[in-house]
C-alpha positions as MATLAB code, in Angstrom:
seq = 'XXXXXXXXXXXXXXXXXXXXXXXXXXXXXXXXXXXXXXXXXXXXXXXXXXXXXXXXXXXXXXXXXXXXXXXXXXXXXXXXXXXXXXXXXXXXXXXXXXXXXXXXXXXXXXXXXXXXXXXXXXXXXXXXXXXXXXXXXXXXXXXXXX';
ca = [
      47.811   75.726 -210.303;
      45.597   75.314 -207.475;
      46.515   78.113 -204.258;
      48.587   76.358 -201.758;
      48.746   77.955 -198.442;
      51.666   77.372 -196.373;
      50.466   77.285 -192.558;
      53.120   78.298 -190.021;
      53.994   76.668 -186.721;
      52.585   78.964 -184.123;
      55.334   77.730 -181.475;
      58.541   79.462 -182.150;
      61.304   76.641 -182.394;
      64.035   78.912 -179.939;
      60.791   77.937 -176.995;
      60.700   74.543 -177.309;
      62.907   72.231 -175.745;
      64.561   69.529 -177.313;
      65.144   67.033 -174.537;
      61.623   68.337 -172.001;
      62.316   65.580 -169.669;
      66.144   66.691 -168.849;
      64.981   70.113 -167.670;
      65.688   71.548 -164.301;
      62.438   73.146 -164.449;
      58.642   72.136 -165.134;
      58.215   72.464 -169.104;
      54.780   72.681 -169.009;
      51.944   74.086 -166.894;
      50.238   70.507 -166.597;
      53.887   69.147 -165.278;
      54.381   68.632 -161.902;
      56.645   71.493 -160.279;
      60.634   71.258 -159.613;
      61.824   72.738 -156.765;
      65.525   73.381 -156.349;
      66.683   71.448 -153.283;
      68.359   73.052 -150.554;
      71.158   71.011 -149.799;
      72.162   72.500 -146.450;
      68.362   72.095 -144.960;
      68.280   68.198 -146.317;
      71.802   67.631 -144.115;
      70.640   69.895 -141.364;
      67.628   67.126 -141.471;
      69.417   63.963 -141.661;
      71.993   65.119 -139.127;
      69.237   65.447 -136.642;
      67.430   61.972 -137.238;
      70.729   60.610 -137.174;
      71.904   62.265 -133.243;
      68.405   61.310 -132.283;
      68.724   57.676 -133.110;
      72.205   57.704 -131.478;
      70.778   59.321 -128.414;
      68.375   56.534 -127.895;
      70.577   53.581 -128.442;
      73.241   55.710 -126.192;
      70.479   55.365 -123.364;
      69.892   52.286 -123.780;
      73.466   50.809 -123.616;
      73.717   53.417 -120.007;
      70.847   51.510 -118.722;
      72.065   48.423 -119.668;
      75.654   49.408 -118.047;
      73.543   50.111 -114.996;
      71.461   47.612 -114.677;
      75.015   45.434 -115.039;
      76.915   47.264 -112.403;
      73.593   46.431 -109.859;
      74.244   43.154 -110.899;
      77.744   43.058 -109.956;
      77.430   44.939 -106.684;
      74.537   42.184 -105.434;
      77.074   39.237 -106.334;
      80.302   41.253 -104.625;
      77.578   41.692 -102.019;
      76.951   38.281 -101.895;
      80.690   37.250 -101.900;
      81.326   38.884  -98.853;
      78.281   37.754  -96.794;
      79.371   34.149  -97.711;
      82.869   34.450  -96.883;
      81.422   35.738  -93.262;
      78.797   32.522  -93.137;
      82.070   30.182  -94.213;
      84.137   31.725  -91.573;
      81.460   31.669  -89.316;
      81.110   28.437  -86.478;
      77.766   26.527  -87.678;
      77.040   22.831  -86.022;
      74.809   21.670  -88.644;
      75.185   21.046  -92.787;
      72.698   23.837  -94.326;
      70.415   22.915  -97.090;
      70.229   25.105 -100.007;
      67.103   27.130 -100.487;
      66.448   27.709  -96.575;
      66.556   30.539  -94.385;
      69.329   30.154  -91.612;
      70.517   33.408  -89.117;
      74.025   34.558  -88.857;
      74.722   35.989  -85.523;
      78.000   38.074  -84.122;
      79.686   36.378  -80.727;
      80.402   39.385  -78.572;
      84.461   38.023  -79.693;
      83.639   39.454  -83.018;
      83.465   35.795  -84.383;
      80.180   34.886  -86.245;
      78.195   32.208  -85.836;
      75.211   30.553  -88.412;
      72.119   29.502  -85.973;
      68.375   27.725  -87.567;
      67.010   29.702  -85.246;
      65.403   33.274  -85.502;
      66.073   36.340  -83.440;
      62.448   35.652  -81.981;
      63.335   32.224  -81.587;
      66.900   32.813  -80.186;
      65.253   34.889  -77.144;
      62.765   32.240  -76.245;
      65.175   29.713  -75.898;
      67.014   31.371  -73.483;
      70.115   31.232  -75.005;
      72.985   33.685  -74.129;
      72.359   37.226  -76.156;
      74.050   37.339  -79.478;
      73.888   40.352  -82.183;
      71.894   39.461  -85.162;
      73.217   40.166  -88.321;
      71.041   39.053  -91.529;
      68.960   36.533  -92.345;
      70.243   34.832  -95.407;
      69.457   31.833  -97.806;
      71.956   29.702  -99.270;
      71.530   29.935 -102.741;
      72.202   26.938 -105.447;
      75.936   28.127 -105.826;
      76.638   27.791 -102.953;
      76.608   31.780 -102.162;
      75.015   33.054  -99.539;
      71.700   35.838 -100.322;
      70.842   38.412  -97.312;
      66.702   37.852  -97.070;
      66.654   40.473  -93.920;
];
C-alpha cells in the first residue's frame, strides 16, 4: 500500500468564525475596521443640528412677526390720519394718488387745503399750522408723505 500522508489544517477550527460577516469586530486584517459607536456622542450630535435648525426657523418667524407688527402700526397709523382728513373741512372732492395738505384752524378743527405750506404763505391767506402732507391712497386711506 502506497504511503498516504494525512495533511492537517493549519487554522485551528476554535479561531475561525462560523458566521464572519455577523461579527462585531473586523475578522480579518484586509476587512475594513468596526468601531463601537458611542451612542451618547451620536445624540449629543443630532441634538445640536436639531436646536440649530430650530434656532434659524425661530428667527425667521420673529422677523416675520416684526416685519407684521410694522405693518400693522403704518395701517393704525394710517387709520387715524384719515379719520382726522374725514373730520377735517375740505371744499373740494380729492383725487386718489395726489398730494393734498391738512392744516390745524387755531379752533383745533382741521382743515384739507391743495395748497402747500409755501404756497399757503404766498397767497396771503390767514396763518394756519401745518400738519402733514398726505396722499389719498386707492382705499380710500389717507398716507402721511411729509
Amino acid at each position: 500500500m502506497p504511503n498516504r500522508t494525512i495533511t492537517e489544517n493549519p487554522i485551528d477550527a476554535d479561531k475561525v468564525a462560523q458566521n464572519p460577516g455577523l461579527l462585531p469586530y473586523a475578522h480579518s486584517v484586509s476587512a475594513p475596521p468596526i468601531v463601537p459607536t458611542n451612542e451618547g456622542m451620536i445624540r449629543h450630535q443630532s441634538l445640536e443640528v436639531m436646536a440649530h435648525q430650530t434656532d434659524q426657523q425661530m428667527d425667521l418667524l420673529r422677523k416675520q412677526m416684526e416685519l407684521l407688527a410694522e405693518q400693522a402700526k403704518a395701517i393704525q397709523r394710517r387709520r387715524e390720519v384719515s379719520e382726522w382728513v374725514y373730520a377735517a373741512k375740505m371744499s373740494f372732492k380729492p383725487v386718489i394718488n395726489h398730494v393734498y395738505h391738512l392744516y390745524r384752524r387755531p379752533e383745533g378743527d382741521h382743515v384739507l387745503s391743495m395748497l402747500s405750506p409755501e404756497e399757503w404763505t404766498l397767497s396771503r391767506r390767514p396763518a394756519l399750522e401745518f400738519v402733514h402732507s398726505i396722499r389719498l391712497l386707492a382705499d380710500l386711506t389717507w398716507d402721511i408723505v411729509r
